[in-house]
C-alpha positions in Angstrom: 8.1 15.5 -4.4 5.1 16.8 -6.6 2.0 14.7 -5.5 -1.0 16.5 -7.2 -0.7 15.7 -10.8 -0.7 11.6 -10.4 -3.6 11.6 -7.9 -6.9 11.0 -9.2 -9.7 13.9 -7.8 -11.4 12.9 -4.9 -13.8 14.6 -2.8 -12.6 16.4 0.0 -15.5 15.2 1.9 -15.2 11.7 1.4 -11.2 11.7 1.7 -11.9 13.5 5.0 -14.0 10.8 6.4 -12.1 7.7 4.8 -10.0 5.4 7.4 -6.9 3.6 5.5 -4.6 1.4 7.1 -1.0 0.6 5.7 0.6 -2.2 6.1 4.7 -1.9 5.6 7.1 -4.8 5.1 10.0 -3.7 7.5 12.5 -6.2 5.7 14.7 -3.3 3.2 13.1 -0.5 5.4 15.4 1.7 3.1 13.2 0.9 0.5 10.0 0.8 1.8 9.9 4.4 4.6 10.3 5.8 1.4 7.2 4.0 -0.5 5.1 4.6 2.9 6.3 8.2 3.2 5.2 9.3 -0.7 1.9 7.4 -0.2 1.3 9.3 3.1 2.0 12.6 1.5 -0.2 11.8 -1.7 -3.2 10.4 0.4 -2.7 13.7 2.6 -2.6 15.8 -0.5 -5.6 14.4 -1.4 -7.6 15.2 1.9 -7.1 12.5 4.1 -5.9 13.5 7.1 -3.1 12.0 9.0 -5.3 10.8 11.9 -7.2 8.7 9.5 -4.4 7.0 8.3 -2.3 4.1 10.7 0.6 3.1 9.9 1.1 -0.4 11.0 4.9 -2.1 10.2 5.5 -5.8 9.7 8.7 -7.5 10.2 8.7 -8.8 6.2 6.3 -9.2 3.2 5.2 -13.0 4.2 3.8 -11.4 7.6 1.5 -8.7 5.5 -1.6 -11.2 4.8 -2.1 -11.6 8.5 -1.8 -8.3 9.6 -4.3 -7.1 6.8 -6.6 -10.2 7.9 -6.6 -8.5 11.7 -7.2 -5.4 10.1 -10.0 -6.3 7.7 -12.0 -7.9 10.4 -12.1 -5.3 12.6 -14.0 -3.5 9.7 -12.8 -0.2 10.5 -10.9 1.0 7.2 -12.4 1.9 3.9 -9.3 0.4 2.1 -5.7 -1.1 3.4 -2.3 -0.7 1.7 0.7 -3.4 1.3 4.0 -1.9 0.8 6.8 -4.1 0.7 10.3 -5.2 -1.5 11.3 -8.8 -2.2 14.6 -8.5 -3.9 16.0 -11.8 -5.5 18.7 -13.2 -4.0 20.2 -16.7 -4.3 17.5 -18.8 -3.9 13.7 -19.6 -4.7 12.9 -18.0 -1.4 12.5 -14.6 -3.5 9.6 -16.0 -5.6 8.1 -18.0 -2.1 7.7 -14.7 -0.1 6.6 -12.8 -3.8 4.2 -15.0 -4.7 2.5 -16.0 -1.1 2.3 -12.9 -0.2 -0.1 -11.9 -3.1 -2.4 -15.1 -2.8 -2.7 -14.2 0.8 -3.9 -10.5 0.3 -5.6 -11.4 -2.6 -7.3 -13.9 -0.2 -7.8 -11.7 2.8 -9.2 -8.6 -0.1 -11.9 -11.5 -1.4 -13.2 -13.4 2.1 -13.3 -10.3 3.8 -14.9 -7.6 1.2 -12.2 -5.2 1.6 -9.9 -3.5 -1.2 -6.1 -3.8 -1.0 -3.9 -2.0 -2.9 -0.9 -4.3 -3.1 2.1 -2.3 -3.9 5.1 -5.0 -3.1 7.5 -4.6 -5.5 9.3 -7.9 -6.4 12.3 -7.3 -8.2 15.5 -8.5 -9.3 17.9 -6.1 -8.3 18.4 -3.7 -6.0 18.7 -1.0 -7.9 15.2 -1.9 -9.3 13.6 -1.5 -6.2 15.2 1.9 -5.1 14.1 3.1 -9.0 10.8 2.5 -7.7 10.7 4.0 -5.0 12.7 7.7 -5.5 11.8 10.7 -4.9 10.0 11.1 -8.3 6.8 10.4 -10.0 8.0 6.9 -10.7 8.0 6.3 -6.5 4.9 3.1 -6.0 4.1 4.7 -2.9 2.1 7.9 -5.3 0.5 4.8 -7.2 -1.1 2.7 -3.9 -1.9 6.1 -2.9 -3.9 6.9 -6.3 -5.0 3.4 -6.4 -6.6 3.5 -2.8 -8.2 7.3 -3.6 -9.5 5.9 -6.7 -11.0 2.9 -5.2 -12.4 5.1 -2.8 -14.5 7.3 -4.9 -15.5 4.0 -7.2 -16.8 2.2 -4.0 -18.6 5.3 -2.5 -20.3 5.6 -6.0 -21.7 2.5 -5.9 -23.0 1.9 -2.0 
């Protein structure tokens, strides 16, 4: 997978001192190894090195506000990362899990001053959700990756 022309430039300096923490939904693990795995490689890519990223799973997407409220208060990382899949199914719970799980980062981001790059895909099919995270340029794992580098230089600009 070609990682280099989607990631925006960063400097090596600052991607070699950044600490990033992601947070991956276990629930369709099929689905999201492969989002953590092109993120990793991207973010590495980029500089960061693999000590300076943990990788912390969750049992599903409803459990990654918590964990990235545990991790923003220990004020270690420069920016977390929520990787996850919420495929509709039968029943509302699709939109439940969805939808909480974005207030709650979008909580935890605001109260505790730290950016999250929230790349849960919701979607309505499978095939959707394996679309989105292929071995391609169209995999969400290269955008959190670009999104957190990006955020990264932005923030440093401006402390």
């Amino acid at each position: 997978m070609k990682t280099k022309a989607a990631l925006p430039t960063i400097r090596r300096a600052l991607a070699a001192r950044s600490r990033i923490a992601l947070i991956r939904a276990d629930f369709n693990a099929d689905i999201t190894t492969r989002l953590e795995e092109a993120c990793v490689t991207a973010l590495q890519a980029a500089g960061v090195p693999a000590a300076r990223i943990d990788r912390i799973t969750v049992p599903g997407c409803f459990e990654i506000p918590l964990m990235a409220q545990r991790l923003a208060r220990k004020r270690k990382y420069d920016v977390l990362i929520a990787l996850g899949a919420v495929i509709r199914g039968d029943t509302f719970h699709f939109e439940l899990v969805a939808t909480e799980c974005a207030r709650g980062v979008m909580d935890v981001s605001l109260r505790h001053n730290v950016p999250i790059v929230f790349e849960v895909l919701a979607v309505y099919h499978r095939r959707d959700a394996v679309r989105r995270a292929g071995p391609n340029r169209l995999n969400k794992g290269l955008e959190a990756a670009a999104a957190a580098l990006a955020l990264l230089t932005q923030l440093d600009s401006i402390s």
